[in-house]
C-alpha positions in Angstrom: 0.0 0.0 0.0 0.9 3.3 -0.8 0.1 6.4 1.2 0.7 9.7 -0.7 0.7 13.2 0.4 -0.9 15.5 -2.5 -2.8 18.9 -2.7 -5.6 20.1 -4.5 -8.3 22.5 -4.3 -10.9 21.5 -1.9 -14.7 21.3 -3.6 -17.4 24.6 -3.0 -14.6 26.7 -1.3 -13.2 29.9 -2.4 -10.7 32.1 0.0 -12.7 34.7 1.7 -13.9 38.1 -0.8 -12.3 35.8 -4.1 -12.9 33.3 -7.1 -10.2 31.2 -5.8 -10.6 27.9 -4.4 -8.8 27.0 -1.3 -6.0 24.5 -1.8 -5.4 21.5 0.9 -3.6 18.5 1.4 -4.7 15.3 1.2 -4.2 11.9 1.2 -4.1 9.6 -1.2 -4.0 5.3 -0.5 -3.8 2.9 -3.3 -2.8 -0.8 -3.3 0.2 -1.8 -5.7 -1.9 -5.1 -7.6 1.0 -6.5 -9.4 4.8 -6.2 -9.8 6.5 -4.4 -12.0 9.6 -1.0 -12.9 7.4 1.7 -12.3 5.0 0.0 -10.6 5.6 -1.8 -7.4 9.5 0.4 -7.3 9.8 3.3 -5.4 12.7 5.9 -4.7 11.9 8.5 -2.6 11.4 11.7 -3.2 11.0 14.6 -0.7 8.9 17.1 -2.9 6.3 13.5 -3.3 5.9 12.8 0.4 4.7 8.9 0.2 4.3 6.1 2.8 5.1 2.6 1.8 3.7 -0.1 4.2 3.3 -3.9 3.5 -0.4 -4.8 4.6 -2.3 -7.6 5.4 -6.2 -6.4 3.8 -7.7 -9.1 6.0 -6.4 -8.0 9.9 -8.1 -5.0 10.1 -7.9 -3.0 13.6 -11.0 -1.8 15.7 -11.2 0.9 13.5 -11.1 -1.0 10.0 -7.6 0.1 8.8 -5.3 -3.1 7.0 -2.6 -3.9 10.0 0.8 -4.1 8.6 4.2 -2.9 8.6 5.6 0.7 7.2 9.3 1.1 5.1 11.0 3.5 6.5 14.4 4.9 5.2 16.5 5.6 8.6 18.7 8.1 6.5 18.7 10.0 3.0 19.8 7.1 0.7 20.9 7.5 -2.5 19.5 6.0 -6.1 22.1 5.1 -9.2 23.2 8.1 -11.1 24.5 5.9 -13.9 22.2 4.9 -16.6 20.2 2.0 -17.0 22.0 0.7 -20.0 24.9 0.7 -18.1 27.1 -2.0 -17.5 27.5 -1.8 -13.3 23.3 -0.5 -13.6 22.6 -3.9 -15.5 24.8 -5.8 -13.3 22.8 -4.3 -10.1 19.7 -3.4 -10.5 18.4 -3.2 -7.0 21.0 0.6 -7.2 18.0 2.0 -9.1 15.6 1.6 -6.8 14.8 2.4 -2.7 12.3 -0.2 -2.5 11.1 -2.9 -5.0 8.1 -5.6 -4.3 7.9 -8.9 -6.0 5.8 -12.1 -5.5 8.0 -14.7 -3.7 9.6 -17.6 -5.2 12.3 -19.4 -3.7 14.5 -19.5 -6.4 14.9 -15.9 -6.5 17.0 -15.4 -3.4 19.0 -12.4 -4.0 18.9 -9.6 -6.3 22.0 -9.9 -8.0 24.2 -12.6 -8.7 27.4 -12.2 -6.2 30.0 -13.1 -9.6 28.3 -10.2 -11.9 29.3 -7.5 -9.7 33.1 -7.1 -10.5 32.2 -7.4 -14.5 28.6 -5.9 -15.5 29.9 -7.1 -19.1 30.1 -10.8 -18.4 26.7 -12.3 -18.4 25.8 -15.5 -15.8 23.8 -18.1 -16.6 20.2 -18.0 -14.9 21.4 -15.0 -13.3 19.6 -13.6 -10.2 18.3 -10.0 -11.5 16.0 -7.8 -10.2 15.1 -6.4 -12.8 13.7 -10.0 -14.1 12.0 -10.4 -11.3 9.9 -7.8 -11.7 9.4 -8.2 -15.9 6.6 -10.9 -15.5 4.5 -8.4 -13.8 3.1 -11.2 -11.2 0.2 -10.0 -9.0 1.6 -9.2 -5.7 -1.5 -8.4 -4.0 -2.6 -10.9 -1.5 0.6 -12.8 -1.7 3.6 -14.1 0.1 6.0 -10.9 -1.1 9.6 -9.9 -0.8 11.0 -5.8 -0.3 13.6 -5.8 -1.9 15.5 -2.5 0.1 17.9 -0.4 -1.3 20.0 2.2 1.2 22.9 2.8 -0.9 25.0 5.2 -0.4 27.7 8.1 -2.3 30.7 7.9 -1.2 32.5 11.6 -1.7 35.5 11.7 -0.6 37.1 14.6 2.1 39.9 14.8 3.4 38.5 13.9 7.0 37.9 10.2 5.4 41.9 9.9 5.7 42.7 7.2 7.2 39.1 5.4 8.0 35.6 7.0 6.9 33.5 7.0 9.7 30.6 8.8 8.5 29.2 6.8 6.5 25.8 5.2 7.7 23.0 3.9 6.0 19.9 2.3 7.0 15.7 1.1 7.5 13.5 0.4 9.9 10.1 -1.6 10.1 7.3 0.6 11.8 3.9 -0.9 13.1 1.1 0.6 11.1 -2.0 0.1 12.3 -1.3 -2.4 15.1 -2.3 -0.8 18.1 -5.2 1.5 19.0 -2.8 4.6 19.9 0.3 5.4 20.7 2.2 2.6 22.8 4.4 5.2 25.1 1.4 7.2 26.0 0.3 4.6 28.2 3.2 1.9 28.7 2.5 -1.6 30.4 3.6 -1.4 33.9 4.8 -3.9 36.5 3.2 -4.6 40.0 
């Protein structure tokens, strides 16, 4: 499931002594029904403020909303700059992405194959790609799923790095969403 953040003008209202209608935000939900680039991949993007949870549409709360878990990106991660035809792009595919969903199978167990990543130009046979993963455009809905997570990072070099970089972390968290009926530390479990 996807929650977006997204403004629009908000119907029969005009800003007080004009023609204009008021503008507000909103949000919008949609489920992701089958894999896919461009479908069920995501990079963030701070002017597109978006949500990404893994649900299960069947364990609803008290209230009725899908329990599940949200993505979260525990610092700014960077996408691949290099382009898609290019050999180290091909060779790792999960670079272009922050998050990618696709239907589980057991055979696809990582998203690269560990040999292809020296040599983008050499291809392997029955090669574990991401980006074929997501070509058969499987439905993903309602199904066992993998997140495929990308927190990649740029490396720029300074002259602080010298002689160990230590500022270089990267990371994601799984949130609750949905679980419990408010906030857990405004009323914590205590002990008798």
């Amino acid at each position: 499931q996807t929650t977006k953040v997204k403004a629009g003008p908000l119907k029969n209202s005009k800003f007080a002594g004009t023609q204009e209608p008021m503008i507000s935000q909103y949000l919008e939900r949609d489920y992701v029904e089958r894999e896919g680039i461009g479908k069920s991949t995501f990079v963030a993007a701070p002017q597109h403020p978006t949500v990404w949870s893994v649900v299960d549409r069947q364990a609803t709360s008290a209230a009725g909303n899908p329990r599940g878990y949200a993505i979260a990106l525990a610092s700014w991660s960077n996408t691949q700059v290099l382009p898609d035809d290019h050999p180290f792009t091909r060779a790792v595919p999960l670079t272009k992405y922050h998050l990618a969903i696709t239907k589980h199978h057991d055979d696809e167990y990582r998203s690269t194959s560990p040999y292809v990543q020296y040599d983008g130009a050499e291809t392997v046979k029955n090669p574990q790609d991401l980006d074929r993963f997501l070509s058969d455009g499987e439905v993903i809905i309602d199904e066992d799923i993998v997140a495929w997570i990308g927190v990649g990072r740029e490396h720029i070099v300074r002259q602080e790095d010298l002689p160990l970089v230590s500022n270089f972390g990267a990371g994601f968290s799984l949130v609750p969403w949905n679980f419990f009926t408010q906030n857990v530390a405004a009323s914590p479990p205590w002990e008798a």
